[in-house]
C-alpha positions as CSV (number, residue, x, y, z in Angstrom):
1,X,-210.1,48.7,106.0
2,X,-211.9,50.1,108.8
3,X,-214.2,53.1,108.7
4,X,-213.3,54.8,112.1
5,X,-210.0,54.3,113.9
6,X,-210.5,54.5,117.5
7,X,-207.1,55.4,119.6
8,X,-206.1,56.3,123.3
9,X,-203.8,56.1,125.9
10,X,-204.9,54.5,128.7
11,X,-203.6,54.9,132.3
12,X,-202.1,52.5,134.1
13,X,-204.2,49.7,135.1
14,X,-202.7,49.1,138.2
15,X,-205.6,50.9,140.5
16,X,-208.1,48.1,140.9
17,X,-210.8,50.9,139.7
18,X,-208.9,52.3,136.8
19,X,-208.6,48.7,135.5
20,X,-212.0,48.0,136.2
21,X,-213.1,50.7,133.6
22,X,-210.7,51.2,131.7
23,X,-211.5,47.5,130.8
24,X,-214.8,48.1,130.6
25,X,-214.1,51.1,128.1
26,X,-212.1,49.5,125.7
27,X,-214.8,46.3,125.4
28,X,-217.1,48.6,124.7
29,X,-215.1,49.6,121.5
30,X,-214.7,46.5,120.3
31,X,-218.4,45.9,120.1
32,X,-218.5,48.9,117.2
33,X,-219.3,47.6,114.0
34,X,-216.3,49.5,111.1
35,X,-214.0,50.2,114.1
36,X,-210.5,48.9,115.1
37,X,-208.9,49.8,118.3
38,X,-205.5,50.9,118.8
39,X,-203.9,51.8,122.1
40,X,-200.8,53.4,123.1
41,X,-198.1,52.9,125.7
42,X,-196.6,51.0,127.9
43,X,-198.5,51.5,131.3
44,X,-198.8,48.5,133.7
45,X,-201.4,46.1,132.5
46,X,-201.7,47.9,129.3
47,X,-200.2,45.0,126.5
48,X,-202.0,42.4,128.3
49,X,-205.3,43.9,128.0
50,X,-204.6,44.6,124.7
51,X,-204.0,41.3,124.2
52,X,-206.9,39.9,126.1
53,X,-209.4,42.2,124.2
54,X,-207.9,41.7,120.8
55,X,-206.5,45.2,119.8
56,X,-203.6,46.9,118.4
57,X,-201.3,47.9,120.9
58,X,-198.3,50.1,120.2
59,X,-195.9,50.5,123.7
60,X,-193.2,52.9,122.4
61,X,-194.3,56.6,122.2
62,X,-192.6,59.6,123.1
63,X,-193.3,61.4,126.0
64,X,-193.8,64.7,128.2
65,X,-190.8,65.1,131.6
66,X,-193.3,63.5,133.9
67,X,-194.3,60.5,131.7
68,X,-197.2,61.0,129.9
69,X,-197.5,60.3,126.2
70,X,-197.4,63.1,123.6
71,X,-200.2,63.9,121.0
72,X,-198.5,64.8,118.6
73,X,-197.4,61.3,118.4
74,X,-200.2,59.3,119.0
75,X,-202.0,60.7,116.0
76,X,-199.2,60.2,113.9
77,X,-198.5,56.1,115.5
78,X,-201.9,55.7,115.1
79,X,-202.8,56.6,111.5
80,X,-200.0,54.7,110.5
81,X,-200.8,51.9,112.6
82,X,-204.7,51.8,111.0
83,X,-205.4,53.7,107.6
84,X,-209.1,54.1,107.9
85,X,-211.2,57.2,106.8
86,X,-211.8,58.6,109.8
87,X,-210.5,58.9,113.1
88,X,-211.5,59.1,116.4
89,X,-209.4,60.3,120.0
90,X,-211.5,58.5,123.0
91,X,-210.6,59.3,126.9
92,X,-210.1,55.8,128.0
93,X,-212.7,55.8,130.3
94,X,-215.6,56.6,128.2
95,X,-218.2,53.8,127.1
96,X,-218.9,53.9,123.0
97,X,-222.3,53.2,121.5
98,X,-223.4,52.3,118.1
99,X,-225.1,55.5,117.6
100,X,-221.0,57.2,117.0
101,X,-220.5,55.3,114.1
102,X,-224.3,55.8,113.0
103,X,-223.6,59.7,113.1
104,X,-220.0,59.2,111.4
105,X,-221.3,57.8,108.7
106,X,-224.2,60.7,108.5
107,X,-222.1,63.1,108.6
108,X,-219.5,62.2,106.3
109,X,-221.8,61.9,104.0
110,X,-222.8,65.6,104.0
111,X,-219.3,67.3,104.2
112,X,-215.6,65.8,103.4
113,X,-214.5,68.5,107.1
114,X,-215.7,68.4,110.3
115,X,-214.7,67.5,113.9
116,X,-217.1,65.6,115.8
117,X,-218.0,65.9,120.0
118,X,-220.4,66.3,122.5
119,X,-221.1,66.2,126.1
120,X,-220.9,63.3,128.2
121,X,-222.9,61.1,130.8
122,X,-221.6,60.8,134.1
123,X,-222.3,57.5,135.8
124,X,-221.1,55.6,138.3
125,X,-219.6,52.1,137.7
126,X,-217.8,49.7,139.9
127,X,-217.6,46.3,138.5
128,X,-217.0,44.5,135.2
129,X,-220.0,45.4,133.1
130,X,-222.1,42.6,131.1
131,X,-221.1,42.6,127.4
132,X,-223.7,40.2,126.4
133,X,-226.8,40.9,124.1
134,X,-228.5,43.5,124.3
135,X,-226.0,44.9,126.8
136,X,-226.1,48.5,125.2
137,X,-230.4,48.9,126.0
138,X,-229.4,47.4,129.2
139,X,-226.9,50.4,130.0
140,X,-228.8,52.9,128.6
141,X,-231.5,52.5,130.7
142,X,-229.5,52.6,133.6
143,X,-227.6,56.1,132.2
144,X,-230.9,57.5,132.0
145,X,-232.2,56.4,135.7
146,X,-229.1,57.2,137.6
147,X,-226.7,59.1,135.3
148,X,-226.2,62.7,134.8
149,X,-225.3,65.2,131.7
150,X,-221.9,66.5,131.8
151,X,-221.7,70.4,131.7
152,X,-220.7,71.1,128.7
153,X,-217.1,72.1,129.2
154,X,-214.0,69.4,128.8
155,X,-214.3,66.7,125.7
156,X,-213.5,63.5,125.4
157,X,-214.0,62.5,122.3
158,X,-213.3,64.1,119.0
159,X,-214.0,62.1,115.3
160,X,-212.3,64.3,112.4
161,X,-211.9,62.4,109.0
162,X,-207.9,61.7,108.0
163,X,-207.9,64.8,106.1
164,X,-207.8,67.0,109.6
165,X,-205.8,67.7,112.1
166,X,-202.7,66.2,109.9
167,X,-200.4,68.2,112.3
168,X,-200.7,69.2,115.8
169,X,-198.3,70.7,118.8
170,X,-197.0,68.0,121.2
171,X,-199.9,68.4,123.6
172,X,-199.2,66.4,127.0
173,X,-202.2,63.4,127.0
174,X,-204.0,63.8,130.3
175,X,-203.6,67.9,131.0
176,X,-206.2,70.8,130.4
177,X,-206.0,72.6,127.1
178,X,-205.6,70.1,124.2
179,X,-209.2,69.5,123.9
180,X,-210.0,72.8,123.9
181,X,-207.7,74.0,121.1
182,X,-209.1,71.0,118.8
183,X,-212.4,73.0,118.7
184,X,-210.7,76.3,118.8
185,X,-208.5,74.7,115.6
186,X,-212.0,73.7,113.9
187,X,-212.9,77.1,114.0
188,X,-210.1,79.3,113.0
189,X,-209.5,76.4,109.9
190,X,-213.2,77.0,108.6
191,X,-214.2,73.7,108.8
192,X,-217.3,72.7,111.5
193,X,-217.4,72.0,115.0
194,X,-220.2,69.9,115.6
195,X,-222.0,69.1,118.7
196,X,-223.2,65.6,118.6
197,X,-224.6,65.0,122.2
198,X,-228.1,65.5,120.7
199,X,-227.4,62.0,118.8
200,X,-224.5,60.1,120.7
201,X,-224.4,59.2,123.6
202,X,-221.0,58.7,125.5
203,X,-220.5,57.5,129.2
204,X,-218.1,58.8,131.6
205,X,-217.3,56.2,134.2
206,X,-216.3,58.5,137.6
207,X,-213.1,58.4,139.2
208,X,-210.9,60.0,141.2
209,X,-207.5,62.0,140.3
210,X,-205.3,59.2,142.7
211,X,-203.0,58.7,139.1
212,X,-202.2,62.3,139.0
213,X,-199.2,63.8,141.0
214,X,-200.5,64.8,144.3
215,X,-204.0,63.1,143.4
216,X,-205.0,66.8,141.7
217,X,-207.3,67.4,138.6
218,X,-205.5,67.4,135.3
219,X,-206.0,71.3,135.1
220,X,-204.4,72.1,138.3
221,X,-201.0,69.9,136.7
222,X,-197.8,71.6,135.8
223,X,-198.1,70.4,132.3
224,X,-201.6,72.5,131.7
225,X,-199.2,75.5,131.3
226,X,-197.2,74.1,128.8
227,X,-200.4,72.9,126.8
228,X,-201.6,76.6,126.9
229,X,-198.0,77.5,125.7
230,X,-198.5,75.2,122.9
231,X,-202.4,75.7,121.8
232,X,-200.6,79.7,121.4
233,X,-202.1,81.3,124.9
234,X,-205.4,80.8,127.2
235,X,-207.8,82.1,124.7
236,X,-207.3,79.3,122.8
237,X,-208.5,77.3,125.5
238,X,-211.1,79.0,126.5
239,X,-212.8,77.2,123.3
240,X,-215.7,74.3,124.5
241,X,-219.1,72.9,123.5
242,X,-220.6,75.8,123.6
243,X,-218.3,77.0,121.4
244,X,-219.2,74.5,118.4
245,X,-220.7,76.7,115.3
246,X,-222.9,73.3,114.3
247,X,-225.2,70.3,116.0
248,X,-226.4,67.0,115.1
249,X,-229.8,66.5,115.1
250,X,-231.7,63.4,114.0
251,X,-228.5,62.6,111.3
252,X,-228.6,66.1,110.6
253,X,-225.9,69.0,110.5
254,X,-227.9,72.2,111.3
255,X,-226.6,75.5,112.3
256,X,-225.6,75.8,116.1
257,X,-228.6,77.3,118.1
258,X,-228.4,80.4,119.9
259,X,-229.4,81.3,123.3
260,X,-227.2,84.3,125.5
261,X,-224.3,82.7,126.6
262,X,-223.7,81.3,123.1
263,X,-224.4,84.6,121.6
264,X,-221.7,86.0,123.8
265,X,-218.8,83.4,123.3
266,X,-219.4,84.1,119.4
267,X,-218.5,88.0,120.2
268,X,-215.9,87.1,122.4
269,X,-214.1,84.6,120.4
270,X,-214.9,86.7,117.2
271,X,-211.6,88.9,117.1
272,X,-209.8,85.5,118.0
273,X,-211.0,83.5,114.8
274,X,-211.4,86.6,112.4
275,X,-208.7,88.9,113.1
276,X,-205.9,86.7,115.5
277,X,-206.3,89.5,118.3
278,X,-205.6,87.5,121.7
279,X,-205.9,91.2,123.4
280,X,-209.8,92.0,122.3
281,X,-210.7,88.6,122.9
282,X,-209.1,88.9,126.1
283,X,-210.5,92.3,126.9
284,X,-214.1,90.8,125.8
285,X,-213.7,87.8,127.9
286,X,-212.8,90.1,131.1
287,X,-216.3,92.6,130.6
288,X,-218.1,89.0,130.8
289,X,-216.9,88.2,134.3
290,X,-217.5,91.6,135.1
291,X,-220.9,91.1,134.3
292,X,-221.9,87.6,135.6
């Protein structure tokens, strides 16, 4: 049985650049040590790059009006597709490292609940990137020279043992919103949110929004507002990194650390997580703008 079940639903790989790292993604996966792979759908090119790469692939999946898989299902498909003790949701264009399974494992070991994320590095690739050894020093180096850390706003990753997020709404794969209620849904259950960028490193390969309707960000999309129907209203998507009440550091969970802005999301989401009270969060969230 594998430790860590790694899932996603790719795009289609017909754009010669979405193939190109998508590809490039989903080797980087298979290099993990305790991981199998599983993706989901039937996009273009999808079953024969499963097939090419070695992975599970699962083409039947329900899905939103426009097309794009539900969530609700692809945790369920793939649980039952790969019983393993934890579980992991990856944006298919994000490069893995060794060091995720390294602080799984670490942190598994200190508490039976968590979710796990963290902020990305953006790079830029183009071409097929060189799996052999010692390819993971190789692009490290080159994430450090020419990469850049990702704001920490939008995740695209989250590891949560089997025991979590057993249900969810039907979130639409590939709008705004569902990422940000799995750290709100952290929170308001009582078990930790913790910020791994510290100790993992994950790299976003840059693209453009060409696959989206009118070639517009995911959270200018239609199906955003039915994701913030579903996660029960925008406060519940206000939630981010910042918004994590633990980090990783060096194997370690530790209490969050605090500077302003922190300080203030914790007072804002407060009446959210404590008392369910969309209107003072709200009202709290409005005196910030006010004063930025």
């Amino acid at each position: 049985m594998p430790l860590i079940t790694i899932f996603s639903a790719p795009k289609p790989f017909t754009d010669p650049h979405i193939a190109v790292i998508q590809r490039n993604a989903i080797l980087s996966w298979t290099k993990l040590p305790e991981v199998e792979v599983v993706l989901l759908g039937d996009e273009p090119g999808l079953a024969e790059t499963a097939r090419e790469l070695g992975v599970k692939h699962i083409a039947e999946i329900p899905r939103s009006p426009s097309g794009a898989p539900l969530m609700d299902a692809m945790f369920r498909l793939a649980r039952e597709a790969s019983p393993s003790q934890l579980c992991c949701i990856v944006n298919a264009d994000i490069l893995l490292f060794d060091d995720l399974v390294e602080a799984a494992k670490k942190v598994s070991a200190q508490t039976e609940k968590f979710v796990l994320l963290g902020q990305r590095w953006d790079l830029d690739i183009t071409i097929p990137l060189d799996f052999s050894s010692g390819w993971s020093d190789r692009l490290r180096s080159i994430v450090y020279r020419q990469g850049s850390l990702h704001r920490p706003a939008g995740s695209d990753y989250f590891l949560f043992p089997n025991s979590c997020y057993a249900s969810l709404p039907a979130f639409i794969i590939g709008r705004a919103g569902w990422d940000n209620w799995m750290i709100y849904h952290a929170r308001k259950a009582g078990f930790p949110a913790i910020d791994a960028t510290q100790d993992v490193m994950i790299v976003h390969q840059n693209h453009d929004y060409s696959h989206l309707p009118g070639g517009k960000p995911h959270y200018d999309h239609p199906e955003t507002d039915e994701n913030i129907r579903l996660a029960g209203g925008r406060p519940m998507t206000r939630f981010t990194v910042l918004d994590t009440d633990k980090r990783l550091e060096n194997g370690k969970i530790l209490p969050q650390k605090m500077d302003p802005v922190r300080l203030w999301r914790r007072i804002e989401a407060w009446p959210l997580l404590a008392l369910g009270s969309t209107r003072l969060s709200n009202a709290l969230w409005r005196l910030r703008k006010l004063f930025r």
